[in-house]
C-alpha positions as CSV (number, residue, x, y, z in Angstrom):
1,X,71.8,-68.1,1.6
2,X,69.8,-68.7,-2.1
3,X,68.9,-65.6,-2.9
4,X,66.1,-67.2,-5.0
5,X,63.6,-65.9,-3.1
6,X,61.9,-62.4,-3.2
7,X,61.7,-59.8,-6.3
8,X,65.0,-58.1,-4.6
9,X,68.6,-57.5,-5.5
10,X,69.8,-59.1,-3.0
11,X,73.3,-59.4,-3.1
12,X,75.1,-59.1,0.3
13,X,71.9,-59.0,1.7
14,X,69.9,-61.6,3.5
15,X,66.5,-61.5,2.9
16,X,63.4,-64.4,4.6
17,X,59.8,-64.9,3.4
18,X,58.0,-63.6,6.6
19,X,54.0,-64.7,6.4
20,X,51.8,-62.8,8.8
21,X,48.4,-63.9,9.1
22,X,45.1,-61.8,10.9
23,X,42.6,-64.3,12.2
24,X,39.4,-64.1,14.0
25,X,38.9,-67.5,15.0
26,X,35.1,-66.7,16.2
27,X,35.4,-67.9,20.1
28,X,39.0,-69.8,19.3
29,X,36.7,-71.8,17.1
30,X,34.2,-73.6,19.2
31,X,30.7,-72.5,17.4
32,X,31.8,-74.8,14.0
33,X,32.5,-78.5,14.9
34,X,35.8,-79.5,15.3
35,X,36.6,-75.6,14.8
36,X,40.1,-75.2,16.9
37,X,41.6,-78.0,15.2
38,X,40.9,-76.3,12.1
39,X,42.6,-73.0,13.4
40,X,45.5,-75.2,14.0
41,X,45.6,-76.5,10.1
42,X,44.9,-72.6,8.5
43,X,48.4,-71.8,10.3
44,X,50.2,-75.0,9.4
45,X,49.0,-75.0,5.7
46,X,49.5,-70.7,5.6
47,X,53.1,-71.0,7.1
48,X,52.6,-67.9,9.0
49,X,55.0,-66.5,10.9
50,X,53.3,-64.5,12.8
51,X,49.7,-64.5,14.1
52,X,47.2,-61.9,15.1
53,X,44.2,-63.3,16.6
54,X,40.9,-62.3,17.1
55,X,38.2,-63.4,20.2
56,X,40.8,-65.6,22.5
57,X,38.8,-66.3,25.6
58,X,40.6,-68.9,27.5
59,X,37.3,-71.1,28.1
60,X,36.6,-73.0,31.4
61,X,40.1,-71.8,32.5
62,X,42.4,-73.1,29.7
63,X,45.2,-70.7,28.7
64,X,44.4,-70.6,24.6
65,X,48.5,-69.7,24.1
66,X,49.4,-72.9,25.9
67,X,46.6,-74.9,23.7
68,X,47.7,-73.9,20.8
69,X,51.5,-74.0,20.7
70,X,50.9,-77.5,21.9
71,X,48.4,-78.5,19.3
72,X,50.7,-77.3,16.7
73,X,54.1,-79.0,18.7
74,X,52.1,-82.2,18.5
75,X,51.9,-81.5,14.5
76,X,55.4,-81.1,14.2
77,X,55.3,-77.2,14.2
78,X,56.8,-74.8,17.2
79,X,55.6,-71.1,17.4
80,X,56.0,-69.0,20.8
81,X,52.7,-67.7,22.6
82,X,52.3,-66.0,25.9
83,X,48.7,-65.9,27.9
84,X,46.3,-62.9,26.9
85,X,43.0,-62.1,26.5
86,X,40.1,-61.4,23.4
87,X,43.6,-60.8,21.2
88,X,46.6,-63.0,21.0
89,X,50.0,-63.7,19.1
90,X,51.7,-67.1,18.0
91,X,55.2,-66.9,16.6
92,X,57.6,-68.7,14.7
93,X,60.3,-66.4,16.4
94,X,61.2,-65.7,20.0
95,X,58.5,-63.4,22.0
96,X,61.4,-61.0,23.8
97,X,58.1,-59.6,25.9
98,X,54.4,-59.0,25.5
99,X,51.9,-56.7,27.2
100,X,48.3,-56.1,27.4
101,X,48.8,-52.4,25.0
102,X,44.8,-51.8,25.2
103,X,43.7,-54.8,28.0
104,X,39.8,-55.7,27.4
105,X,37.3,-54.2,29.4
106,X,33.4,-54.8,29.8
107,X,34.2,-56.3,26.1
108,X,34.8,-53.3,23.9
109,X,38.0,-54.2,22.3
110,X,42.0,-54.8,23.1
111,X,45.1,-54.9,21.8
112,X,47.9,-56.8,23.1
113,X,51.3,-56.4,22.2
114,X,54.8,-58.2,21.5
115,X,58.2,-57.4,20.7
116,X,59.4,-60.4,18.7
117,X,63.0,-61.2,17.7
118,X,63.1,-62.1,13.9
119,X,67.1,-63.1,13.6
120,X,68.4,-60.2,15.9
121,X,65.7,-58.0,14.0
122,X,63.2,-56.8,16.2
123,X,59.2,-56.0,15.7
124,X,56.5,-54.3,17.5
125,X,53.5,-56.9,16.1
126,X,49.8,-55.9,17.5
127,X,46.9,-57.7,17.1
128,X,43.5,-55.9,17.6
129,X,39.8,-56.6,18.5
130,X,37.8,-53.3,18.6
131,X,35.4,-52.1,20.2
132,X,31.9,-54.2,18.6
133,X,29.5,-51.8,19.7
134,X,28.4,-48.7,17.7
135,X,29.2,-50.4,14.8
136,X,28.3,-47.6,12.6
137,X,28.8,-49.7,9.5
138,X,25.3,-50.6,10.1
139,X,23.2,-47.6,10.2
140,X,23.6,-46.8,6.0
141,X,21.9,-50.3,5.7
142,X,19.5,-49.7,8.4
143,X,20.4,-51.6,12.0
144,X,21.3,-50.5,14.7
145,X,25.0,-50.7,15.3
146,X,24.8,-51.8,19.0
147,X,21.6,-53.8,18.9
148,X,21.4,-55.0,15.4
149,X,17.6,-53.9,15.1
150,X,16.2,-52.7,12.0
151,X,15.7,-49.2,11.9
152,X,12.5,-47.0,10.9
153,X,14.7,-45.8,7.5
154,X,18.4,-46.2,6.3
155,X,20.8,-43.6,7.9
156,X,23.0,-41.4,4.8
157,X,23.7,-38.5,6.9
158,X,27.6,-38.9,7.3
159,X,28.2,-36.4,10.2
160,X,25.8,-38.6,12.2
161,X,27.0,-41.6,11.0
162,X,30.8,-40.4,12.0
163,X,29.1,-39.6,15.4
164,X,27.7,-42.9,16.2
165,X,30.9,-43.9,15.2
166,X,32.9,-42.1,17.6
167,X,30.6,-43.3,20.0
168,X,32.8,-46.6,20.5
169,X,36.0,-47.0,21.9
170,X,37.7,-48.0,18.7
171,X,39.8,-44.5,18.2
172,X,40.5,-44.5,21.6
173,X,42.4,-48.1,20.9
174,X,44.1,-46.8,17.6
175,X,45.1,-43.7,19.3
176,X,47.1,-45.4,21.7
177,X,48.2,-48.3,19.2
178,X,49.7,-44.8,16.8
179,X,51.3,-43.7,20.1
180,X,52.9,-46.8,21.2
181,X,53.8,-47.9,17.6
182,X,55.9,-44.2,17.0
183,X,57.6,-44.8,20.1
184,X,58.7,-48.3,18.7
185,X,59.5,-46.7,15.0
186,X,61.6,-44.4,17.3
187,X,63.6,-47.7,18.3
188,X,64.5,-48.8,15.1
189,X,61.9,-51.4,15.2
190,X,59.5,-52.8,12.4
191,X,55.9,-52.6,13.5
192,X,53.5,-54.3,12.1
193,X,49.6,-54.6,13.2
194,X,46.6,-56.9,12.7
195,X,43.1,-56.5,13.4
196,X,39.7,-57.3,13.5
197,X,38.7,-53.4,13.7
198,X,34.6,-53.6,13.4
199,X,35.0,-51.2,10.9
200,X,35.1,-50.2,7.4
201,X,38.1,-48.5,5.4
202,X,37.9,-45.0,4.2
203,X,39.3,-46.8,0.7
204,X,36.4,-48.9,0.3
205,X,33.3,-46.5,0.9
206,X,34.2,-44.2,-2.3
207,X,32.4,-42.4,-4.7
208,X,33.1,-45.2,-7.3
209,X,30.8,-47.7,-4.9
210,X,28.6,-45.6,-3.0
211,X,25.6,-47.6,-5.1
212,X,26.9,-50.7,-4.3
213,X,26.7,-53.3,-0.9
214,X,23.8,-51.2,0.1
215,X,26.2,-47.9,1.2
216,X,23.5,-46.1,-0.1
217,X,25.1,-43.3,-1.5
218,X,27.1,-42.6,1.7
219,X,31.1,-41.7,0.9
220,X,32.9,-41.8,3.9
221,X,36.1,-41.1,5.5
222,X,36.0,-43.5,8.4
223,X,37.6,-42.8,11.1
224,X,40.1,-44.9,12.3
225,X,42.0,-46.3,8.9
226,X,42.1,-42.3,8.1
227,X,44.2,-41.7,10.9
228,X,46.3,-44.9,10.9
229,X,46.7,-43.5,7.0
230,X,47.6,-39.7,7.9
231,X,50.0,-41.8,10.3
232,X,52.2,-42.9,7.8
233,X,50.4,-46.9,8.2
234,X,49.9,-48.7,5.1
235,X,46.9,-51.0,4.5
236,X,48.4,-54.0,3.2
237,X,46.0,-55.5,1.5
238,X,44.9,-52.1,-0.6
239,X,48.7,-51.7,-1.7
240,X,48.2,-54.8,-3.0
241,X,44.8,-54.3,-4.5
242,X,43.7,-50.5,-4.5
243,X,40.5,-51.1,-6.7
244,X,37.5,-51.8,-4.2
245,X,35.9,-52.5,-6.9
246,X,37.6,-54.8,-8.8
247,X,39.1,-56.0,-5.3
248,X,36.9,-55.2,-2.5
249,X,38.1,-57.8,0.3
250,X,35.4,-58.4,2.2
251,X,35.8,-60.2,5.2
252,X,32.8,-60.3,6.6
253,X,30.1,-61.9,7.0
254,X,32.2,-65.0,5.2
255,X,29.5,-67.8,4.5
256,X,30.3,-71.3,6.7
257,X,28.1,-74.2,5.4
258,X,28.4,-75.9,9.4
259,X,26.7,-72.7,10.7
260,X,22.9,-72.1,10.3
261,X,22.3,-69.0,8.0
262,X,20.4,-67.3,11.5
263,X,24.0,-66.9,13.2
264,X,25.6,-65.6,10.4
265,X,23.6,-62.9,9.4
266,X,23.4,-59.6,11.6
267,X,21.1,-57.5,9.3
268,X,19.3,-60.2,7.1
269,X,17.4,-57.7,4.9
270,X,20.8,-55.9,4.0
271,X,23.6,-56.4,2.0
272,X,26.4,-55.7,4.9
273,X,29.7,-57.2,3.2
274,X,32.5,-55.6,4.3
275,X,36.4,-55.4,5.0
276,X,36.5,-54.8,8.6
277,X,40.0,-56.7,9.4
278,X,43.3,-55.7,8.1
279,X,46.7,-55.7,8.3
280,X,48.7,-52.5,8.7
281,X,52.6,-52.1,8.7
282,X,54.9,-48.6,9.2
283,X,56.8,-48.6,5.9
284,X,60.7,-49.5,6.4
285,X,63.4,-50.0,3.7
286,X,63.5,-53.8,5.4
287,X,60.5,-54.9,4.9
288,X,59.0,-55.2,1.1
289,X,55.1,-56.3,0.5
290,X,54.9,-58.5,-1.6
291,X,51.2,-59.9,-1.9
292,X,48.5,-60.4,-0.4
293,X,45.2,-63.0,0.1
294,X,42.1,-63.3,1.6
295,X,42.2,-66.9,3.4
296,X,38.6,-68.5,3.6
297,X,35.6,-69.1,1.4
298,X,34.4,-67.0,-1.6
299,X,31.3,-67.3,-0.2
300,X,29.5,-64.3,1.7
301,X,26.4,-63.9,3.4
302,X,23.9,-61.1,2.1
303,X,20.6,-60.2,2.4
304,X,20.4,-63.6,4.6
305,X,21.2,-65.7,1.7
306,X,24.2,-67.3,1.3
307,X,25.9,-65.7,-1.9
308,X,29.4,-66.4,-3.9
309,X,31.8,-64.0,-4.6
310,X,32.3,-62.1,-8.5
311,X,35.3,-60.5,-7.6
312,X,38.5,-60.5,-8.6
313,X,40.3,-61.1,-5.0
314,X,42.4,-63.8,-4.4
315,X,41.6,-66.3,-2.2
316,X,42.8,-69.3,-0.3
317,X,40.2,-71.5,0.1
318,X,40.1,-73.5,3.5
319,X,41.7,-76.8,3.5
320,X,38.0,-78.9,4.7
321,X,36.3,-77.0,7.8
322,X,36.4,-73.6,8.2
323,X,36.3,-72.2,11.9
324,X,34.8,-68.7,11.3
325,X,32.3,-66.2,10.4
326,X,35.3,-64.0,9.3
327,X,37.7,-64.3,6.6
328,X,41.0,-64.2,7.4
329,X,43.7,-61.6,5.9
330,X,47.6,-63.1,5.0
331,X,49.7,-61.2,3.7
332,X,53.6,-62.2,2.4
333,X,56.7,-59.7,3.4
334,X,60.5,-59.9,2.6
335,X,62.6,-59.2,5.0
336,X,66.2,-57.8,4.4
337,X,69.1,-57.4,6.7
């Protein structure tokens, strides 16, 4: 094999791009017009090996793993999918077996699981939805977190910002993805998780930008990209790009010219741009990060006004239609055996 590809020495070794993409495909696409078959081109045009998706509902009883893998066999493409719920995985490689890690109930959040055969190397790959309640993200810019109502004043007061926080169910899904994913590091295997977490990183609400996306002075330690850090889990897209200023990633709210400004904006007097999905992976000598994107539109939506990006991220704009009010997160590996 070339070894032209990757920044590796690679002699005696064999080393494959491996693309894995996070993707919250807003109801597998059906609020933007022709929405799934765009899902279908983002993978195609991305190359992704793997995908973690977000809101899979298997409307009017058709399994979305089924839809897909055909939609994309009809294109010329094969992946592997097996039937889930609210979270979902396509493949390039063999699924060896899959399982419901966190199953969804009364809609706060999953995580469902696969073991995936990458030439006779094996990976844990997650995909997440958390819990979308107590979405404490919120409360700084002054909503409500579980109803989106505007609030009397702005909340700054971190320990009851951490509370409402821990309110949700979205620890009690990471705690059991760290769990499950040490038992897998245990086996030799790579792990490697994506999410649409419904909340922020404790890199991105620093003292550098507590002025800035109305945080309103508030530094914070959130929660659940804390632990997953203390873990030994690496944020891919902040090894890439530490600077939230220079970098800051949002993902959502991305703008979508199909969708009226009234669906895309949760708190329309604030500025609530944030980085709420992610890819995390468990550091292992065969498996090298080597970049990372932000597929979707510069565009944002703030202070209900639809607004275009002065940052310094890179994106990949969508091909014609995109099928989201999230941005999605695509990151490049090497693998080595």
């Amino acid at each position: 094999m070339s070894c032209s590809f990757a920044f590796i020495n690679c002699k005696n070794e064999k080393i494959i791009k491996l693309n894995v993409l996070q993707f919250n495909i807003w109801q597998e696409g059906t609020v933007v017009p022709n929405g799934f078959n765009a899902v279908v081109d983002e993978i195609i045009r991305t190359d992704a090996d793997l995908i973690a998706f977000s809101e899979v509902r298997n409307y009017n009883g058709v399994d979305f793993s089924k839809h897909i893998v055909e939609a994309l066999k009809e294109k010329g493409h094969t992946y592997y999918a097996q039937p889930s719920q609210d979270t979902g995985l396509l493949s390039k490689y063999p699924i060896i077996e899959q399982t419901a890690l966190y199953p969804v109930k009364n809609d706060h959040g999953s995580i469902t699981k696969a073991i995936i055969d990458v030439l006779d190397v094996e990976i844990a790959f997650y995909s997440g939805h958390l819990d979308y309640l107590n979405c404490a993200l919120y409360l700084p810019r002054g909503y409500d977190g579980s109803t989106w109502n505007k609030l009397d004043s702005i909340v700054t007061d971190v320990e009851q910002i951490q509370k409402n926080n821990l309110e949700s169910m979205r620890d009690d899904a990471i705690d059991v993805f760290i769990a499950d994913a040490e038992n897998e590091i245990k086996q030799d295997r790579l792990v490697i998780y994506g999410g649409d977490n419904n909340e922020p990183s404790h890199l991105d609400w620093i003292e550098a930008n507590k002025n800035l996306y109305d945080h309103n002075g508030v530094v914070i330690n959130w929660r659940n990209t804390s632990e997953l850090e203390n873990r030994g889990f690496k944020d891919a897209y902040r090894e890439v790009f530490p600077n939230p200023l220079t970098h800051p990633g949002f993902t959502y709210p991305a703008d979508n010219p199909l969708v009226p400004i009234n669906k895309l904006a949760w708190s329309p007097e604030a500025d609530d741009r944030d980085r709420i999905d992610f890819i995390f992976y468990y550091p292992d000598e065969r498996l090298q990060l080597m970049n990372a994107k932000i597929l979707g539109p510069q565009g944002d939506v703030s202070r209900n006004q639809r607004v275009l990006e002065v940052t310094e991220d890179v994106f990949l704009e969508p091909l014609n239609v995109w099928p989201t009010d999230h941005k999605a997160v695509l990151t490049e590996f090497a693998l080595k055996f």
